[in-house]
C-alpha positions in Angstrom: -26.0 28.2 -8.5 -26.4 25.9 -5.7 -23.6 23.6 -6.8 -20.5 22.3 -4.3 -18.2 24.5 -6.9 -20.6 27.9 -6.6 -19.8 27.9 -2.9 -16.4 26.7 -2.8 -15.2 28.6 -5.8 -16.5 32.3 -5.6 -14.3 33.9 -8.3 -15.8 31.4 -10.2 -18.8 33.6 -12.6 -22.2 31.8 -12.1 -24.3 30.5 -14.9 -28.0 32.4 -15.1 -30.6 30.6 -13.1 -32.7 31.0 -16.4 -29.5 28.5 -18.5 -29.8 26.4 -15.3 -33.7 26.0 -15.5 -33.8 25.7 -19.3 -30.5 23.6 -19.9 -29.6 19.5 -18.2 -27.2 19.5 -15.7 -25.1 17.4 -17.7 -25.1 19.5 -20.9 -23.8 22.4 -18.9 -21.1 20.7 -17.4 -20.1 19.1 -20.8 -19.6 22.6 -22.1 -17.6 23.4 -19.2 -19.5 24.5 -16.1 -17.9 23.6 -13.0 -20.3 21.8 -10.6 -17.8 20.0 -8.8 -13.5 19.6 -8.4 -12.3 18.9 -11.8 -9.1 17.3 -12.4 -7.1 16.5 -16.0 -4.1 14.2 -16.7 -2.1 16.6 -18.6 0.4 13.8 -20.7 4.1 14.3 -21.3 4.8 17.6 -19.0 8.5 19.0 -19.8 9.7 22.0 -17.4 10.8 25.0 -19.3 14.1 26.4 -19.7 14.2 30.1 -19.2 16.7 30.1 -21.8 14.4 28.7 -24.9 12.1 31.5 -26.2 8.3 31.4 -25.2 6.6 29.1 -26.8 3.0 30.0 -29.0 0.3 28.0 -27.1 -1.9 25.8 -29.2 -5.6 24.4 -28.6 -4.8 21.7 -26.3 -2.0 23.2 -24.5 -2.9 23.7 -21.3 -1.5 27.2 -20.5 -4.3 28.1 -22.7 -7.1 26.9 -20.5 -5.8 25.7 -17.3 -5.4 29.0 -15.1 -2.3 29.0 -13.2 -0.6 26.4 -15.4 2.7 28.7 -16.3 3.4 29.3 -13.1 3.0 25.8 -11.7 5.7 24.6 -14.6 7.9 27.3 -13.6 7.6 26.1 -9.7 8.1 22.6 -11.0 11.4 23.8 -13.1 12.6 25.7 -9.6 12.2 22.2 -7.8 13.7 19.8 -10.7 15.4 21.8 -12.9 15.0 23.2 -16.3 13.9 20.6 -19.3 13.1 18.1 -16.8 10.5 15.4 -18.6 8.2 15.0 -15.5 5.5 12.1 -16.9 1.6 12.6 -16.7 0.7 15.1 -14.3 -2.8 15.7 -12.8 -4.0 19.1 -12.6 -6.9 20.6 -10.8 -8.7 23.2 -12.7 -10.1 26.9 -11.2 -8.0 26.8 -7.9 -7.9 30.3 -8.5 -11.5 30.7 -7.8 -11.5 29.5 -4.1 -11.7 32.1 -1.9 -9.5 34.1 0.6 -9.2 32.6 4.1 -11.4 34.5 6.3 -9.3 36.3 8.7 -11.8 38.5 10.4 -14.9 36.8 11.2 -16.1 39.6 12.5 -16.6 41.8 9.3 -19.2 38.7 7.7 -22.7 40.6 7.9 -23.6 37.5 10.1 -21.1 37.6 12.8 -19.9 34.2 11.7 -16.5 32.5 10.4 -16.6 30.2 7.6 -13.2 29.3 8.2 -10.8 28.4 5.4 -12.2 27.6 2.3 -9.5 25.1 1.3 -10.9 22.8 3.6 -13.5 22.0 1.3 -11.8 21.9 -1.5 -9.0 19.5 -0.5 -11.7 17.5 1.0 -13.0 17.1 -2.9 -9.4 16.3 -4.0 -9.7 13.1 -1.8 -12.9 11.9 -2.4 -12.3 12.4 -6.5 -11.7 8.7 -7.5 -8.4 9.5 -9.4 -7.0 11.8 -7.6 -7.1 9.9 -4.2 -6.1 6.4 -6.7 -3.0 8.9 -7.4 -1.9 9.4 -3.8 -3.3 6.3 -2.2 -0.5 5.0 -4.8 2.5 7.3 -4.5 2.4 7.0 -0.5 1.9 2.9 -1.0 5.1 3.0 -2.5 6.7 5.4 -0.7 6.2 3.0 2.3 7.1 0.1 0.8 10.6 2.0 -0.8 11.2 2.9 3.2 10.9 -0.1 4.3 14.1 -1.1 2.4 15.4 1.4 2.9 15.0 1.3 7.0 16.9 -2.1 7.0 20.6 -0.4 6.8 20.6 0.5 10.6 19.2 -3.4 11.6 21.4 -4.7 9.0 25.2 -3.3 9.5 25.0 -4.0 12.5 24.1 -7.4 12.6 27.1 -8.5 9.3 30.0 -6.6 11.0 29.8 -8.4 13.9 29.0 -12.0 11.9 31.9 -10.8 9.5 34.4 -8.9 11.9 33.2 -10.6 15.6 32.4 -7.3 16.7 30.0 -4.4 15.8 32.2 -1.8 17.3 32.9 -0.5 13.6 29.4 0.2 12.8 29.6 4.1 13.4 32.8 4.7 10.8 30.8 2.7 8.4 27.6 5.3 9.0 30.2 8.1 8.9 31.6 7.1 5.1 28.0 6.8 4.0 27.2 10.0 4.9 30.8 12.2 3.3 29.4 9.7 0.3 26.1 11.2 0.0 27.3 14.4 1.1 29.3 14.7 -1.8 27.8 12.9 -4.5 23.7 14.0 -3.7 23.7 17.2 -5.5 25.7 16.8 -8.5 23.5 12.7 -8.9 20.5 14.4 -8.4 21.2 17.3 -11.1 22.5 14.9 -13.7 19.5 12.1 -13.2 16.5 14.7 -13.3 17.8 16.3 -16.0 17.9 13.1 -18.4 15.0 10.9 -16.5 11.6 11.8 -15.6 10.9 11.9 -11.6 9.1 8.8 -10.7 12.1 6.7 -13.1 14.8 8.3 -11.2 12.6 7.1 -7.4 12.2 3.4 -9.9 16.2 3.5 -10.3 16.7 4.8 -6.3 14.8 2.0 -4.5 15.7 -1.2 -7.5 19.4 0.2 -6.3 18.4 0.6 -2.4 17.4 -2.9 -2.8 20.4 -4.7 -4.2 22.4 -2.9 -1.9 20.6 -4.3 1.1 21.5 -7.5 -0.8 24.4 -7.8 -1.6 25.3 -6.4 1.9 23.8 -9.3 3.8 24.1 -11.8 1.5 27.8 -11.7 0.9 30.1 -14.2 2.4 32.9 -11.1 3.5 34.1 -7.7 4.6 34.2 -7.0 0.3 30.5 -7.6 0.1 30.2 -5.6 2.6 31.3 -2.4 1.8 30.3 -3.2 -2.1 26.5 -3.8 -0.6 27.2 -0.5 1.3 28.1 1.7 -1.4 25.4 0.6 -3.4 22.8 1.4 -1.1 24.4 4.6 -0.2 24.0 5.4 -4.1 20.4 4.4 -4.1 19.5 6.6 -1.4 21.2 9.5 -2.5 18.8 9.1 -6.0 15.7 8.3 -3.9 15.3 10.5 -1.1 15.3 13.6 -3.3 12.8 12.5 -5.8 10.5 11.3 -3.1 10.7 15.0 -2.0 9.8 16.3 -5.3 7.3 14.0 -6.6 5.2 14.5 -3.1 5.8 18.1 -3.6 3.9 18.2 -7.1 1.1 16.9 -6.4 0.2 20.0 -4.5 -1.6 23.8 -4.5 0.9 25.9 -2.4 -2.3 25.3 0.3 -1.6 21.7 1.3 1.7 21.5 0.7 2.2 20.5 4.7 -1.0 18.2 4.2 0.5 16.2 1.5 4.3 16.0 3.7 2.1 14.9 6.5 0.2 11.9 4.7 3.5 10.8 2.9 5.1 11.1 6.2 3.1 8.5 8.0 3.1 6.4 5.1 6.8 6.3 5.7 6.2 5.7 9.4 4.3 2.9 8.7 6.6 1.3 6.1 9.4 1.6 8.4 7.7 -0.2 11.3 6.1 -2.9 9.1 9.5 -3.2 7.3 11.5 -3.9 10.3 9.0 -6.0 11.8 9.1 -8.9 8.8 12.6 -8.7 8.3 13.3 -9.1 12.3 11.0 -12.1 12.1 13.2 -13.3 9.0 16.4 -13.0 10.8 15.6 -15.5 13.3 15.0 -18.1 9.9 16.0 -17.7 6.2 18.1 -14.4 6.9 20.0 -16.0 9.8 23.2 -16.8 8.1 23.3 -14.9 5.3 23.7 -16.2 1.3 20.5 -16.5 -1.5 17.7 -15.4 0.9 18.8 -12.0 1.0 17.8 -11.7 -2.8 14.3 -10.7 -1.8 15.4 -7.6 -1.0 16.4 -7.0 -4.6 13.3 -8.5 -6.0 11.2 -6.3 -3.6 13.3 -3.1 -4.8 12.6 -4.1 -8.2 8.6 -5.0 -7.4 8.7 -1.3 -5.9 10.4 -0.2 -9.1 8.2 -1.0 -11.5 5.0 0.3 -9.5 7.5 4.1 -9.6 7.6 3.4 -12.7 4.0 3.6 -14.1 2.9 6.2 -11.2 1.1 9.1 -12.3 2.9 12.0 -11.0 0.5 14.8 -9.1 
């Protein structure tokens, strides 16, 4: 009683005022009160497969503890796929205890409206050191992944015409990109999340993304050109989709939106920042192509590596 989770969590049952006056606060929440937003790193998470038969739960599984956790791996399996192997994920316990949105203020006894009660909630989620560490993270490297991969439209341009005297081809080389990952996105994406967890297929998007970019303005020709070109297209077909997902996770159904919105200024940003250094660059060590243009690779591979020991949720 009197607690941030007592208010923000009224399905939650509350301890006697007698436990709380003879018992520490600390004992309590030991033996699992909530007094405040809990969150657990739940190790290892596999989607299920609708076709394997329903697995008995054991102690520290947490279907048997965490409410809603079923139903979350059977959204995850809807997103991903079935038998997808998805990392650590970070769960938030009791979100079935916050309350209803009030839609009616005026059936409260005191005329007033307290307004949605996720507010609060979510405002926990960020101020809990690990779960804001966990998206502070995913949208640092979401930014940094986009500002590779912004450089293809300040970067075609820019080769055709120092490799065919004229940048009048640009839009047929857009146009083959896009019947690429038109055809190829689906049946990549399928195949990679099936065999690779999430943030290993975004590790395996950008390191591509990057050597694309690469290989495109480094090479002396019109071969390194389209080579540099399908690489990258590959890339992003891998990345974009997993970004999708992996944002998607880390969310209640409630702030879904919320979560898009922060990622998607974190992309804003990395696009803006991206383009900025590398127009500065092009003026200098980018000017005329050859070993310079390996940075991009390394910076796909930096970007790579941080994917790769994310914590996904």
């Amino acid at each position: 009683p009197g607690s941030w989770a007592a208010a923000a969590m009224p399905g939650l049952a509350p301890v006697t005022r007698a436990a709380v006056a003879y018992y520490p606060a600390p004992l309590l929440v030991a033996l699992g009160v909530r007094a405040d937003v809990d969150t657990y790193r739940v190790a290892d998470v596999l989607t299920p497969d609708p076709a394997d038969p329903e697995p008995e739960h054991g102690p520290d599984d947490p279907a048997g503890w965490l409410s809603g956790w079923e139903d979350y791996l059977r959204f995850l399996a809807d997103r991903v796929g079935p038998g997808v192997d998805v990392g650590d994920v970070e769960a938030v316990a009791d979100l079935d205890a916050v309350g209803d949105p009030d839609d009616d203020p005026g059936d409260d006894p005191d005329g007033t409206d307290e307004g949605d009660p996720w507010g609060p909630v979510l405002a926990a989620l960020v101020a809990d050191p690990d779960a804001r560490r966990a998206l502070v993270a995913l949208c640092v490297l979401n930014a940094a992944a986009w500002a590779i991969f912004t450089q293809l439209q300040l970067v075609v341009p820019l080769r055709l015409d120092a490799v065919l005297g004229s940048s009048v081809g640009v839009g047929a080389v857009y146009a083959a990109a896009a019947v690429l990952v038109l055809a190829l996105t689906v049946p990549a994406t399928r195949w990679l999340q099936a065999r690779l967890r999430l943030p290993v297929v975004l590790a395996l998007g950008v390191a591509t993304m990057g050597a694309g970019i690469a290989v495109l303005g480094g090479g002396p020709g019109v071969v390194s050109l389209v080579a540099g070109m399908v690489v990258f297209t590959l890339g992003q077909m891998v990345f974009q989709p997993a970004m999708s997902a992996v944002v998607a996770e880390g969310a209640p159904a409630a702030s879904v939106a919320t979560r898009f919105g922060v990622n998607g200024l974190a992309l804003a940003v990395g696009g803006v920042v991206g383009s900025s250094v590398v127009g500065a660059l092009l003026a200098g060590p980018l000017a005329h192509g050859g070993w310079a243009w390996a940075g991009f690779a390394l910076a796909g591979a930096a970007v790579a590596v941080g994917y790769g020991r994310v914590r996904v949720g």
